[in-house]
C-alpha positions, -999 to +999 in steps of 0.1 A: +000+000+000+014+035-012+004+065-001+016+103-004+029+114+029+045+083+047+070+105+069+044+126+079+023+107+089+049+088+110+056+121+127+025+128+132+018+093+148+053+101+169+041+130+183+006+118+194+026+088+216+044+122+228+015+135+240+002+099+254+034+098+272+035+133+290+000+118+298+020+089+317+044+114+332+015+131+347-002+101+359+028+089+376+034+122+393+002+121+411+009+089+424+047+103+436+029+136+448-010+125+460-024+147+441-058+128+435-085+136+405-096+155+393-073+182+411-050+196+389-028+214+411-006+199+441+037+208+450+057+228+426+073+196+416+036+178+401+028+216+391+057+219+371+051+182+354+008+191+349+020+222+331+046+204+308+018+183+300-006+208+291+022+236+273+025+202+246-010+206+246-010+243+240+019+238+212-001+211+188-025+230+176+002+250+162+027+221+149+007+197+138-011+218+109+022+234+105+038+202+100+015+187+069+013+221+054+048+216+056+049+186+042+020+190+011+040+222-003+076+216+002+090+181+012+079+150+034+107+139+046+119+171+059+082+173+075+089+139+092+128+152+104+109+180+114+086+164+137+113+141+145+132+173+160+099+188+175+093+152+199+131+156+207+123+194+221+089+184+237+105+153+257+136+176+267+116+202+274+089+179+301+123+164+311+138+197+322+109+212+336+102+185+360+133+191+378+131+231+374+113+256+356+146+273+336+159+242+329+127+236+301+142+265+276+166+243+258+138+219+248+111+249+245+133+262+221+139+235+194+107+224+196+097+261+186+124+262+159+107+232+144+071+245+144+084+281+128+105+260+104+077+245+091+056+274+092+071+295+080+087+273+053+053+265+044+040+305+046+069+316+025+064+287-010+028+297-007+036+341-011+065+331-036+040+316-054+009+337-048+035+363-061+045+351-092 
């Protein structure tokens, strides 16, 4: 079976078991913390892991529509490395800001990078075009 978007679709599918897995980080923090549902808020340290959680939340509707606009005009692959780069950023980013809130920039960042590579990528094919 063929079909026209392989790598982003695979990045796509990447970053929804991102998601699933801050959803496990959360869950086990609760657990560490007693912070019992439906609260959302407990010590700094589950605070810090509920908010990682829901800032990936915050960031897909941006990416993902970014990504396989990405990916339609300009190039697949790159869309799929591109996601690839943004689940790198997301998991370094949960990963820094369980331990302390300024330790989350590193992975904030690249995961940004990614979203306004693809973005803006995508943005700037579509005004060449419109242009010409």
């Amino acid at each position: 079976m063929d079909f026209a978007y392989p790598y982003a679709a695979l990045g796509t599918g990447l970053v929804i078991l991102l998601y699933i897995w801050t959803g496990l980080v959360v869950g086990k923090a609760r657990k560490q913390h007693g912070v019992d549902y439906p609260n959302t808020v407990g010590n700094d340290a589950f605070n810090r892991v509920w908010r990682a959680h829901a800032n990936t939340l915050e960031a897909l509707p941006q990416f993902l529509p970014s990504l396989w606009l990405f990916a339609v005009i300009v190039s697949d692959m790159w869309a799929g490395i591109l996601a690839l780069l943004w689940a790198v950023g997301r998991v370094m980013y949960v990963q820094g800001y369980a331990i302390a809130p300024e330790k989350r920039s590193t992975g904030f960042g690249i995961a940004l990078l990614a979203t306004a590579v693809a973005l803006f990528g995508s943005l700037g094919v579509i005004i060449t075009q419109l242009l010409t």
